[in-house]
C-alpha positions, 0 to 999 in steps of 0.5 A, spaced: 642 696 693 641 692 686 647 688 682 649 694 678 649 700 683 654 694 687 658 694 681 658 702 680 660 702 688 666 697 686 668 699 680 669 707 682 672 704 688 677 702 682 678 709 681 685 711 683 685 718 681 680 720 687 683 715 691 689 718 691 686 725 692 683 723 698 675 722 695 671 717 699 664 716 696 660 715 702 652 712 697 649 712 691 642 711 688 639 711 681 641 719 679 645 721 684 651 720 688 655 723 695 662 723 696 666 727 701 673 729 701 676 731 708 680 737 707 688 736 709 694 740 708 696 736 702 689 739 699 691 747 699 695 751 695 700 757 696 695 762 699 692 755 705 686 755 701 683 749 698 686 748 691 681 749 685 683 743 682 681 738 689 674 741 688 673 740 682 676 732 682 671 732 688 666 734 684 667 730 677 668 724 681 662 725 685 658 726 677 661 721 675 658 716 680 651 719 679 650 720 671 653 713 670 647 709 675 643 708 669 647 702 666 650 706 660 657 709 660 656 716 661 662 721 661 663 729 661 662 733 656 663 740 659 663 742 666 663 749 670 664 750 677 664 756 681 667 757 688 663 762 693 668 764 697 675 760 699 676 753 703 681 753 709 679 746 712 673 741 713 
């Protein structure tokens, strides 16, 4: 892996947010990045399904990670997410 992936992978290591909600970004390349978030009890909202908002940080750390591999900064203007159906564990 090149220097500045090496140095993307530490500085969104960095990221306490993702960290603290569990993230861990599992590989990344030039236009991409996969993550995981391991679905605990702390993740469900009131009716024990996965609360929107752990999804979405998953999804935002993830983009993050992929639109910044260039070499530039990049940051989100507008993201959409919809869910399918609900998520209980995994």
């Amino acid at each position: 892996m090149n220097e500045h992936l090496e140095e993307l992978r530490r500085c969104f290591q960095r990221d306490r947010f993702a960290a603290t909600s569990g993230i861990e970004l599992l590989d990344l390349g030039v236009g991409w990045a996969k993550a995981r978030l391991q679905v605990e009890d702390r993740h469900l909202n009131g009716v024990d399904i996965v609360q929107g908002g752990a999804i979405f940080t998953l999804a935002d750390f993830t983009f993050a990670v992929a639109c910044n591999t260039s070499g530039r900064v990049a940051v989100a203007v507008q993201m959409n997410l919809s869910c399918l159906k609900p998520t209980r564990s995994g």
